[in-house]
C-alpha positions as CSV (number, residue, x, y, z in Angstrom):
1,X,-100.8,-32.8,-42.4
2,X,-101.4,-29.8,-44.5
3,X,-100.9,-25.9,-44.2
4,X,-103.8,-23.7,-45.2
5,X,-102.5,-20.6,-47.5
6,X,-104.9,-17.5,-46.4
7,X,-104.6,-14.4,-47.0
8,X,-100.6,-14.3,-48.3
9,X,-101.6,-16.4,-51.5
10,X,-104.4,-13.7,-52.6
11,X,-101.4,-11.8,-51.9
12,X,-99.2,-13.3,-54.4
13,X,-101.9,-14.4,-56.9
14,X,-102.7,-10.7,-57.6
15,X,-104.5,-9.5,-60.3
16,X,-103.8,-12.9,-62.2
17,X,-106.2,-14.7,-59.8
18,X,-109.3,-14.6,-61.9
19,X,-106.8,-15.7,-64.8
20,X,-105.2,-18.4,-63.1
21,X,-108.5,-20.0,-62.4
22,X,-108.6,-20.8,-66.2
23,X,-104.8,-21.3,-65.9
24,X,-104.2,-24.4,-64.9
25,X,-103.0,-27.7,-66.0
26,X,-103.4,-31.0,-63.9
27,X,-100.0,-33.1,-63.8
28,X,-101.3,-36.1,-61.6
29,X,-104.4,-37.2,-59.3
30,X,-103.5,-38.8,-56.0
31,X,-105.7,-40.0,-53.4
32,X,-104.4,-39.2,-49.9
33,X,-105.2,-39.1,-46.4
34,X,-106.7,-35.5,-46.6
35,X,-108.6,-36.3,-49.0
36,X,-108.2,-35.9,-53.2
37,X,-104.9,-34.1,-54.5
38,X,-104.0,-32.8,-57.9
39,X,-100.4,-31.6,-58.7
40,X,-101.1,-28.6,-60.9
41,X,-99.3,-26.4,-63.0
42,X,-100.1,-23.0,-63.1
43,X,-98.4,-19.0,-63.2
44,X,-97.8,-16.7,-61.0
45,X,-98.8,-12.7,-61.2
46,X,-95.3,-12.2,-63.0
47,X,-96.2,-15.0,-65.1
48,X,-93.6,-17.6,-63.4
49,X,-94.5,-21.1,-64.0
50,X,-95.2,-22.9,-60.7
51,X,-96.4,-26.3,-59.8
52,X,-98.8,-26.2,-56.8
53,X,-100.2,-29.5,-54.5
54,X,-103.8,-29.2,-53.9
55,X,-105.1,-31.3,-51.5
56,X,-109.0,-31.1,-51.0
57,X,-109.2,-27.6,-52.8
58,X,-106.6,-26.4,-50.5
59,X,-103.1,-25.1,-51.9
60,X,-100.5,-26.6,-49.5
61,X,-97.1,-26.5,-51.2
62,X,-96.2,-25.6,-54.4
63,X,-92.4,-25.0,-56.4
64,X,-91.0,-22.8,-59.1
65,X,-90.8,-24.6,-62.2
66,X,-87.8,-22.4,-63.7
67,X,-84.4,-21.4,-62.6
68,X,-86.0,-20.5,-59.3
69,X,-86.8,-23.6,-58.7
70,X,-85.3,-23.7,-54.9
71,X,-86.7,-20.8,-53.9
72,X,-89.6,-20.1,-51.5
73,X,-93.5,-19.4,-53.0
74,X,-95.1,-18.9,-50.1
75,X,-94.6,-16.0,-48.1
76,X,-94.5,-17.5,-44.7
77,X,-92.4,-20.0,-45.7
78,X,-89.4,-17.4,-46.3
79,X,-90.8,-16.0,-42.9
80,X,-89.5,-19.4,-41.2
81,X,-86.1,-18.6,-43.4
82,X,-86.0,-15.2,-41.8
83,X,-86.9,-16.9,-38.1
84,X,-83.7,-18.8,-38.6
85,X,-81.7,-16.6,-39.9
86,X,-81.8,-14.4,-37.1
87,X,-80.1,-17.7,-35.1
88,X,-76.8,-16.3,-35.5
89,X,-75.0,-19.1,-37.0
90,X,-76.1,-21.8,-40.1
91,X,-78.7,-24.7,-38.7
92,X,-77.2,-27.8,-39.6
93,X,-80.0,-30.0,-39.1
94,X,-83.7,-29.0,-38.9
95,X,-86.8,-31.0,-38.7
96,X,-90.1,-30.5,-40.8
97,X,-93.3,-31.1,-39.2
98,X,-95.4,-31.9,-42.3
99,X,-93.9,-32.6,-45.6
100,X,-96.4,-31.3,-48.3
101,X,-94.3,-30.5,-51.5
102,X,-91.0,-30.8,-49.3
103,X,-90.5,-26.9,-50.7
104,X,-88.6,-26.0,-47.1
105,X,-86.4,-29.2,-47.0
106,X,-85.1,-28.9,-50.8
107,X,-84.8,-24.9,-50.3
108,X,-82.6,-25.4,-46.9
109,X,-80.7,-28.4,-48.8
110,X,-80.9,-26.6,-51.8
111,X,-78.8,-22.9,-50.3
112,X,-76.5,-24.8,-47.6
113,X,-74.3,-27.8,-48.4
114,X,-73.5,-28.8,-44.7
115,X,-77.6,-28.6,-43.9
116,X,-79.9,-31.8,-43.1
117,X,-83.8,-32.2,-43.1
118,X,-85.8,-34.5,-41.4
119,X,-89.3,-34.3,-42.7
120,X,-92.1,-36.2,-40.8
121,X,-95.0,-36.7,-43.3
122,X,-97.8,-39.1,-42.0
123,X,-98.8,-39.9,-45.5
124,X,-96.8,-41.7,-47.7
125,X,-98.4,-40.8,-51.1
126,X,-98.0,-37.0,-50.5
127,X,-94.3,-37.7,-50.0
128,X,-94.2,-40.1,-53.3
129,X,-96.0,-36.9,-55.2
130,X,-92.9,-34.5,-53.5
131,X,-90.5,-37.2,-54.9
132,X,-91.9,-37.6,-58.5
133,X,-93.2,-34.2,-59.2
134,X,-91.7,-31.5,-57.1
135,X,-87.8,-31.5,-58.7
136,X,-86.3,-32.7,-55.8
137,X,-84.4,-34.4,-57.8
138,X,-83.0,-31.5,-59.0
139,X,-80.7,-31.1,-55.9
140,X,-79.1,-34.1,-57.5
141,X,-77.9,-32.0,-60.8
142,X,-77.2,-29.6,-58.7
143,X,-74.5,-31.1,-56.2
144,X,-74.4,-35.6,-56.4
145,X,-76.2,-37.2,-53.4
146,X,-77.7,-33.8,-52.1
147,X,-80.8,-35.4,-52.1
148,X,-80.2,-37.6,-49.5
149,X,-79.5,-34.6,-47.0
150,X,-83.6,-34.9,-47.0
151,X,-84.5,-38.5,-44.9
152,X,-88.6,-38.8,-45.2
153,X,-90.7,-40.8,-41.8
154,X,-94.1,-41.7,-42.6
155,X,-95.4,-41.0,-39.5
156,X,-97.2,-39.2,-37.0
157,X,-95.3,-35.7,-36.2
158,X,-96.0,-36.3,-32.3
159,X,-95.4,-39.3,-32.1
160,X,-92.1,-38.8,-34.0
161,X,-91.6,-36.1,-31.1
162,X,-92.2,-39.0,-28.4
163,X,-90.4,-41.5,-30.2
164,X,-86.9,-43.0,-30.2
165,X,-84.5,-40.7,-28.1
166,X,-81.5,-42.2,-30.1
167,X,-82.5,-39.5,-32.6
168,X,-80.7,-36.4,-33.0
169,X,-81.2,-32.8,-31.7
170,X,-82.1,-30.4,-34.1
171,X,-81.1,-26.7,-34.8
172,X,-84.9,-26.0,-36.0
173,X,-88.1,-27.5,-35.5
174,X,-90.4,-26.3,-38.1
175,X,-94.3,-27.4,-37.2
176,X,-96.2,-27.1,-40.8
177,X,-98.9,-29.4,-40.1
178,X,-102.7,-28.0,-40.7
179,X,-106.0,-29.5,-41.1
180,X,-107.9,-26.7,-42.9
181,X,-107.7,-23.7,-40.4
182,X,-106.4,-25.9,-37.6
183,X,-103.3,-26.8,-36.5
184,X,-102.7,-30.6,-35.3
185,X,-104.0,-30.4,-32.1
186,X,-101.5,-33.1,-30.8
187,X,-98.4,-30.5,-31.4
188,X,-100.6,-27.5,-30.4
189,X,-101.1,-28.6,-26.7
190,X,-98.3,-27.9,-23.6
191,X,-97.5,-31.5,-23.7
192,X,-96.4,-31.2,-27.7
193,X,-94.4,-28.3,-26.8
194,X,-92.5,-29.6,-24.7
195,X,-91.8,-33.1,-26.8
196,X,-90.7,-30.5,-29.8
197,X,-88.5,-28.5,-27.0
198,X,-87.0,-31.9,-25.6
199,X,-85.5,-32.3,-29.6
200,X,-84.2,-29.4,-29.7
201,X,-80.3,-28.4,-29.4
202,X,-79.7,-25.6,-26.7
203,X,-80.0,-22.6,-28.8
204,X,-82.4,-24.1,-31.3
205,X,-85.4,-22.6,-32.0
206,X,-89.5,-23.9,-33.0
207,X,-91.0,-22.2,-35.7
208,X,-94.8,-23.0,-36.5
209,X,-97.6,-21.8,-39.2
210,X,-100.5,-20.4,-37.5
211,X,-103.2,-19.1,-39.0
212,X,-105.0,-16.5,-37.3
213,X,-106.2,-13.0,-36.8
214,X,-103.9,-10.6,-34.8
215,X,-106.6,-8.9,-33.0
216,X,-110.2,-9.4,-32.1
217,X,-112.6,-12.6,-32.2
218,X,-110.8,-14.9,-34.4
219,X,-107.1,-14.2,-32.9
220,X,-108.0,-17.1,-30.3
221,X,-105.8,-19.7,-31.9
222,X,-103.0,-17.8,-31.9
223,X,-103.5,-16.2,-28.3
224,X,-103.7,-19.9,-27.2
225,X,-100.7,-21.4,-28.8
226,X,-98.6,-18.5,-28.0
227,X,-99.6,-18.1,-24.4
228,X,-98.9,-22.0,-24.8
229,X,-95.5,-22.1,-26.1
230,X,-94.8,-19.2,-23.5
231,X,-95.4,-22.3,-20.4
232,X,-92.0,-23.9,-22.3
233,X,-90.3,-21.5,-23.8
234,X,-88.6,-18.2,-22.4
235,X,-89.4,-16.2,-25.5
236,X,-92.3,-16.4,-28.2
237,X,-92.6,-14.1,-31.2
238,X,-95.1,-13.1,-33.7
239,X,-94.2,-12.7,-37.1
240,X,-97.2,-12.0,-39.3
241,X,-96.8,-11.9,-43.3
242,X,-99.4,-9.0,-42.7
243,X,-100.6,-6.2,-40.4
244,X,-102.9,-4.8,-43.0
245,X,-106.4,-6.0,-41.8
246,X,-105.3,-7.5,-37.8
247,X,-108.9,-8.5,-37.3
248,X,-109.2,-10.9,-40.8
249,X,-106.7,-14.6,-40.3
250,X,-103.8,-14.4,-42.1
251,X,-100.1,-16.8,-41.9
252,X,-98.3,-15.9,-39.0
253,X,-95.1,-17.3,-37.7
254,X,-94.8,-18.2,-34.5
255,X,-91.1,-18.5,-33.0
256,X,-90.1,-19.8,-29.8
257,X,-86.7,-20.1,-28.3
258,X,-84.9,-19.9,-24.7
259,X,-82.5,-17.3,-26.1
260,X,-83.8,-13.9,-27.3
261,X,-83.8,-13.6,-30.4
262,X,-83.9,-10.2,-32.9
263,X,-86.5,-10.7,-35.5
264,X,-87.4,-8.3,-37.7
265,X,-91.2,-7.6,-38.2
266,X,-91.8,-9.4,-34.8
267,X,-94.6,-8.6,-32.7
268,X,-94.6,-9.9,-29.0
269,X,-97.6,-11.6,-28.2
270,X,-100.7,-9.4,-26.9
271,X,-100.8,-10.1,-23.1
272,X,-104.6,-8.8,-23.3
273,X,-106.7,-10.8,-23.6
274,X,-104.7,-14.0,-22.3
275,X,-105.2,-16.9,-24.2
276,X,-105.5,-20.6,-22.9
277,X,-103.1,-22.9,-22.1
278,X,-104.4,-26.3,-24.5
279,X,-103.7,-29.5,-23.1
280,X,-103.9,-33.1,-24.9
């Protein structure tokens, strides 16, 4: 389960990205389910030292090294923090669909001493790397036993949806899991929409990483999970991380809920030309 950074990390490379190619620093070498992964360290345009896990060429999660070090890289990641903020009250407990560097968990854990993460990462060495590498640890200097607000299941993110119905509802359900430009097709379909609806709490909200043009040929993805999400939810929003270029794929958050919600930078999903409803 991984999350492909498009356009938003040219975005926050900036002019360094030419240096950071020469940059970088390998930490440790993992084989994984996706494929061969590298923890590397590397800086930011502003020089910030940041640790980045690269599966298969891909960037897919990466961490502050310094006193930020619980803060958000990645733009659409702070757009899922902006998604829930508009909730109108503190989630308590949210679940992550793909763990990756756990950066979401250990920032949510991290800024709220009352708040829980489940994440669901179907491979266990990427969470060993997130253990070992990505400071979770930290939460521990920070505030004794934090880190076990964070509970890790290896395992399949739908079938974690189906599964045991003695687990709890969640405030958030956050859907992170990518292979390349795709998302997992199991949680894209009507029928995984509606597992990740049946785990949510009444007023919760799903939040998921789409990558996709707004506008023209290659917005099909996220016409079809939105008009999708729209068969189970009462309200689906866009949030892209940019409107610069609509026609080149980009992050976008997608937000669904069964209460409105005020988000700002939303788009409501284009009506024309109606996208597909996917099915398993």
């Amino acid at each position: 389960m991984r999350a492909r950074i498009a356009r938003a990390l040219v975005d926050w490379l900036g002019n360094a990205g030419a240096r950071l190619l020469h940059d970088r620093v390998v930490v440790a070498s993992a084989d994984t389910m996706f494929g061969p992964t590298q923890v590397v360290d590397v800086h930011d345009a502003s020089g910030a030292p940041v640790r980045v896990l690269e599966v298969d060429g891909t960037w897919q999660s990466a961490t502050y090294l310094d006193d930020s070090w619980c803060e958000l890289v990645f733009p659409y990641h702070r757009l899922f923090a902006r998604a829930m903020g508009a909730m109108g009250r503190r989630p308590q407990r949210v679940l992550m669909l793909g763990g990756g560097g756990y950066a979401f968990p250990k920032y949510l854990v991290a800024h709220d001493p009352d708040a829980r993460a489940d994440v669901v990462e179907v491979d266990p060495a990427v969470s060993r790397l997130a253990r070992d590498y990505f400071l979770l640890g930290r939460l521990d200097q920070m505030s004794p036993g934090s880190s076990s607000r964070i509970r890790t299941f290896n395992t399949d993110g739908r079938a974690f949806l189906d599964g045991d119905a003695g687990l709890p509802r969640y405030d958030v359900v956050a859907n992170d899991c990518f292979g390349a430009l795709l998302p997992t097709r199991s949680l894209a379909t009507l029928e995984g929409a509606r597992a990740a609806r049946g785990r949510l709490a009444r007023d919760g909200i799903y939040v998921a990483n789409v990558v996709s043009a707004l506008e023209g040929e290659r917005s099909r993805l996220l016409r079809d999970v939105t008009r999708t999400l729209g068969e189970v939810f009462s309200h689906v929003y866009v949030i892209p991380c940019s409107t610069d270029e609509p026609d080149v794929e980009d992050n976008n958050v997608v937000v669904a809920s069964d209460a409105p919600l005020e988000l700002e930078g939303a788009l409501e999903p284009s009506p024309e030309p109606a996208g597909a409803v996917l099915r398993d």
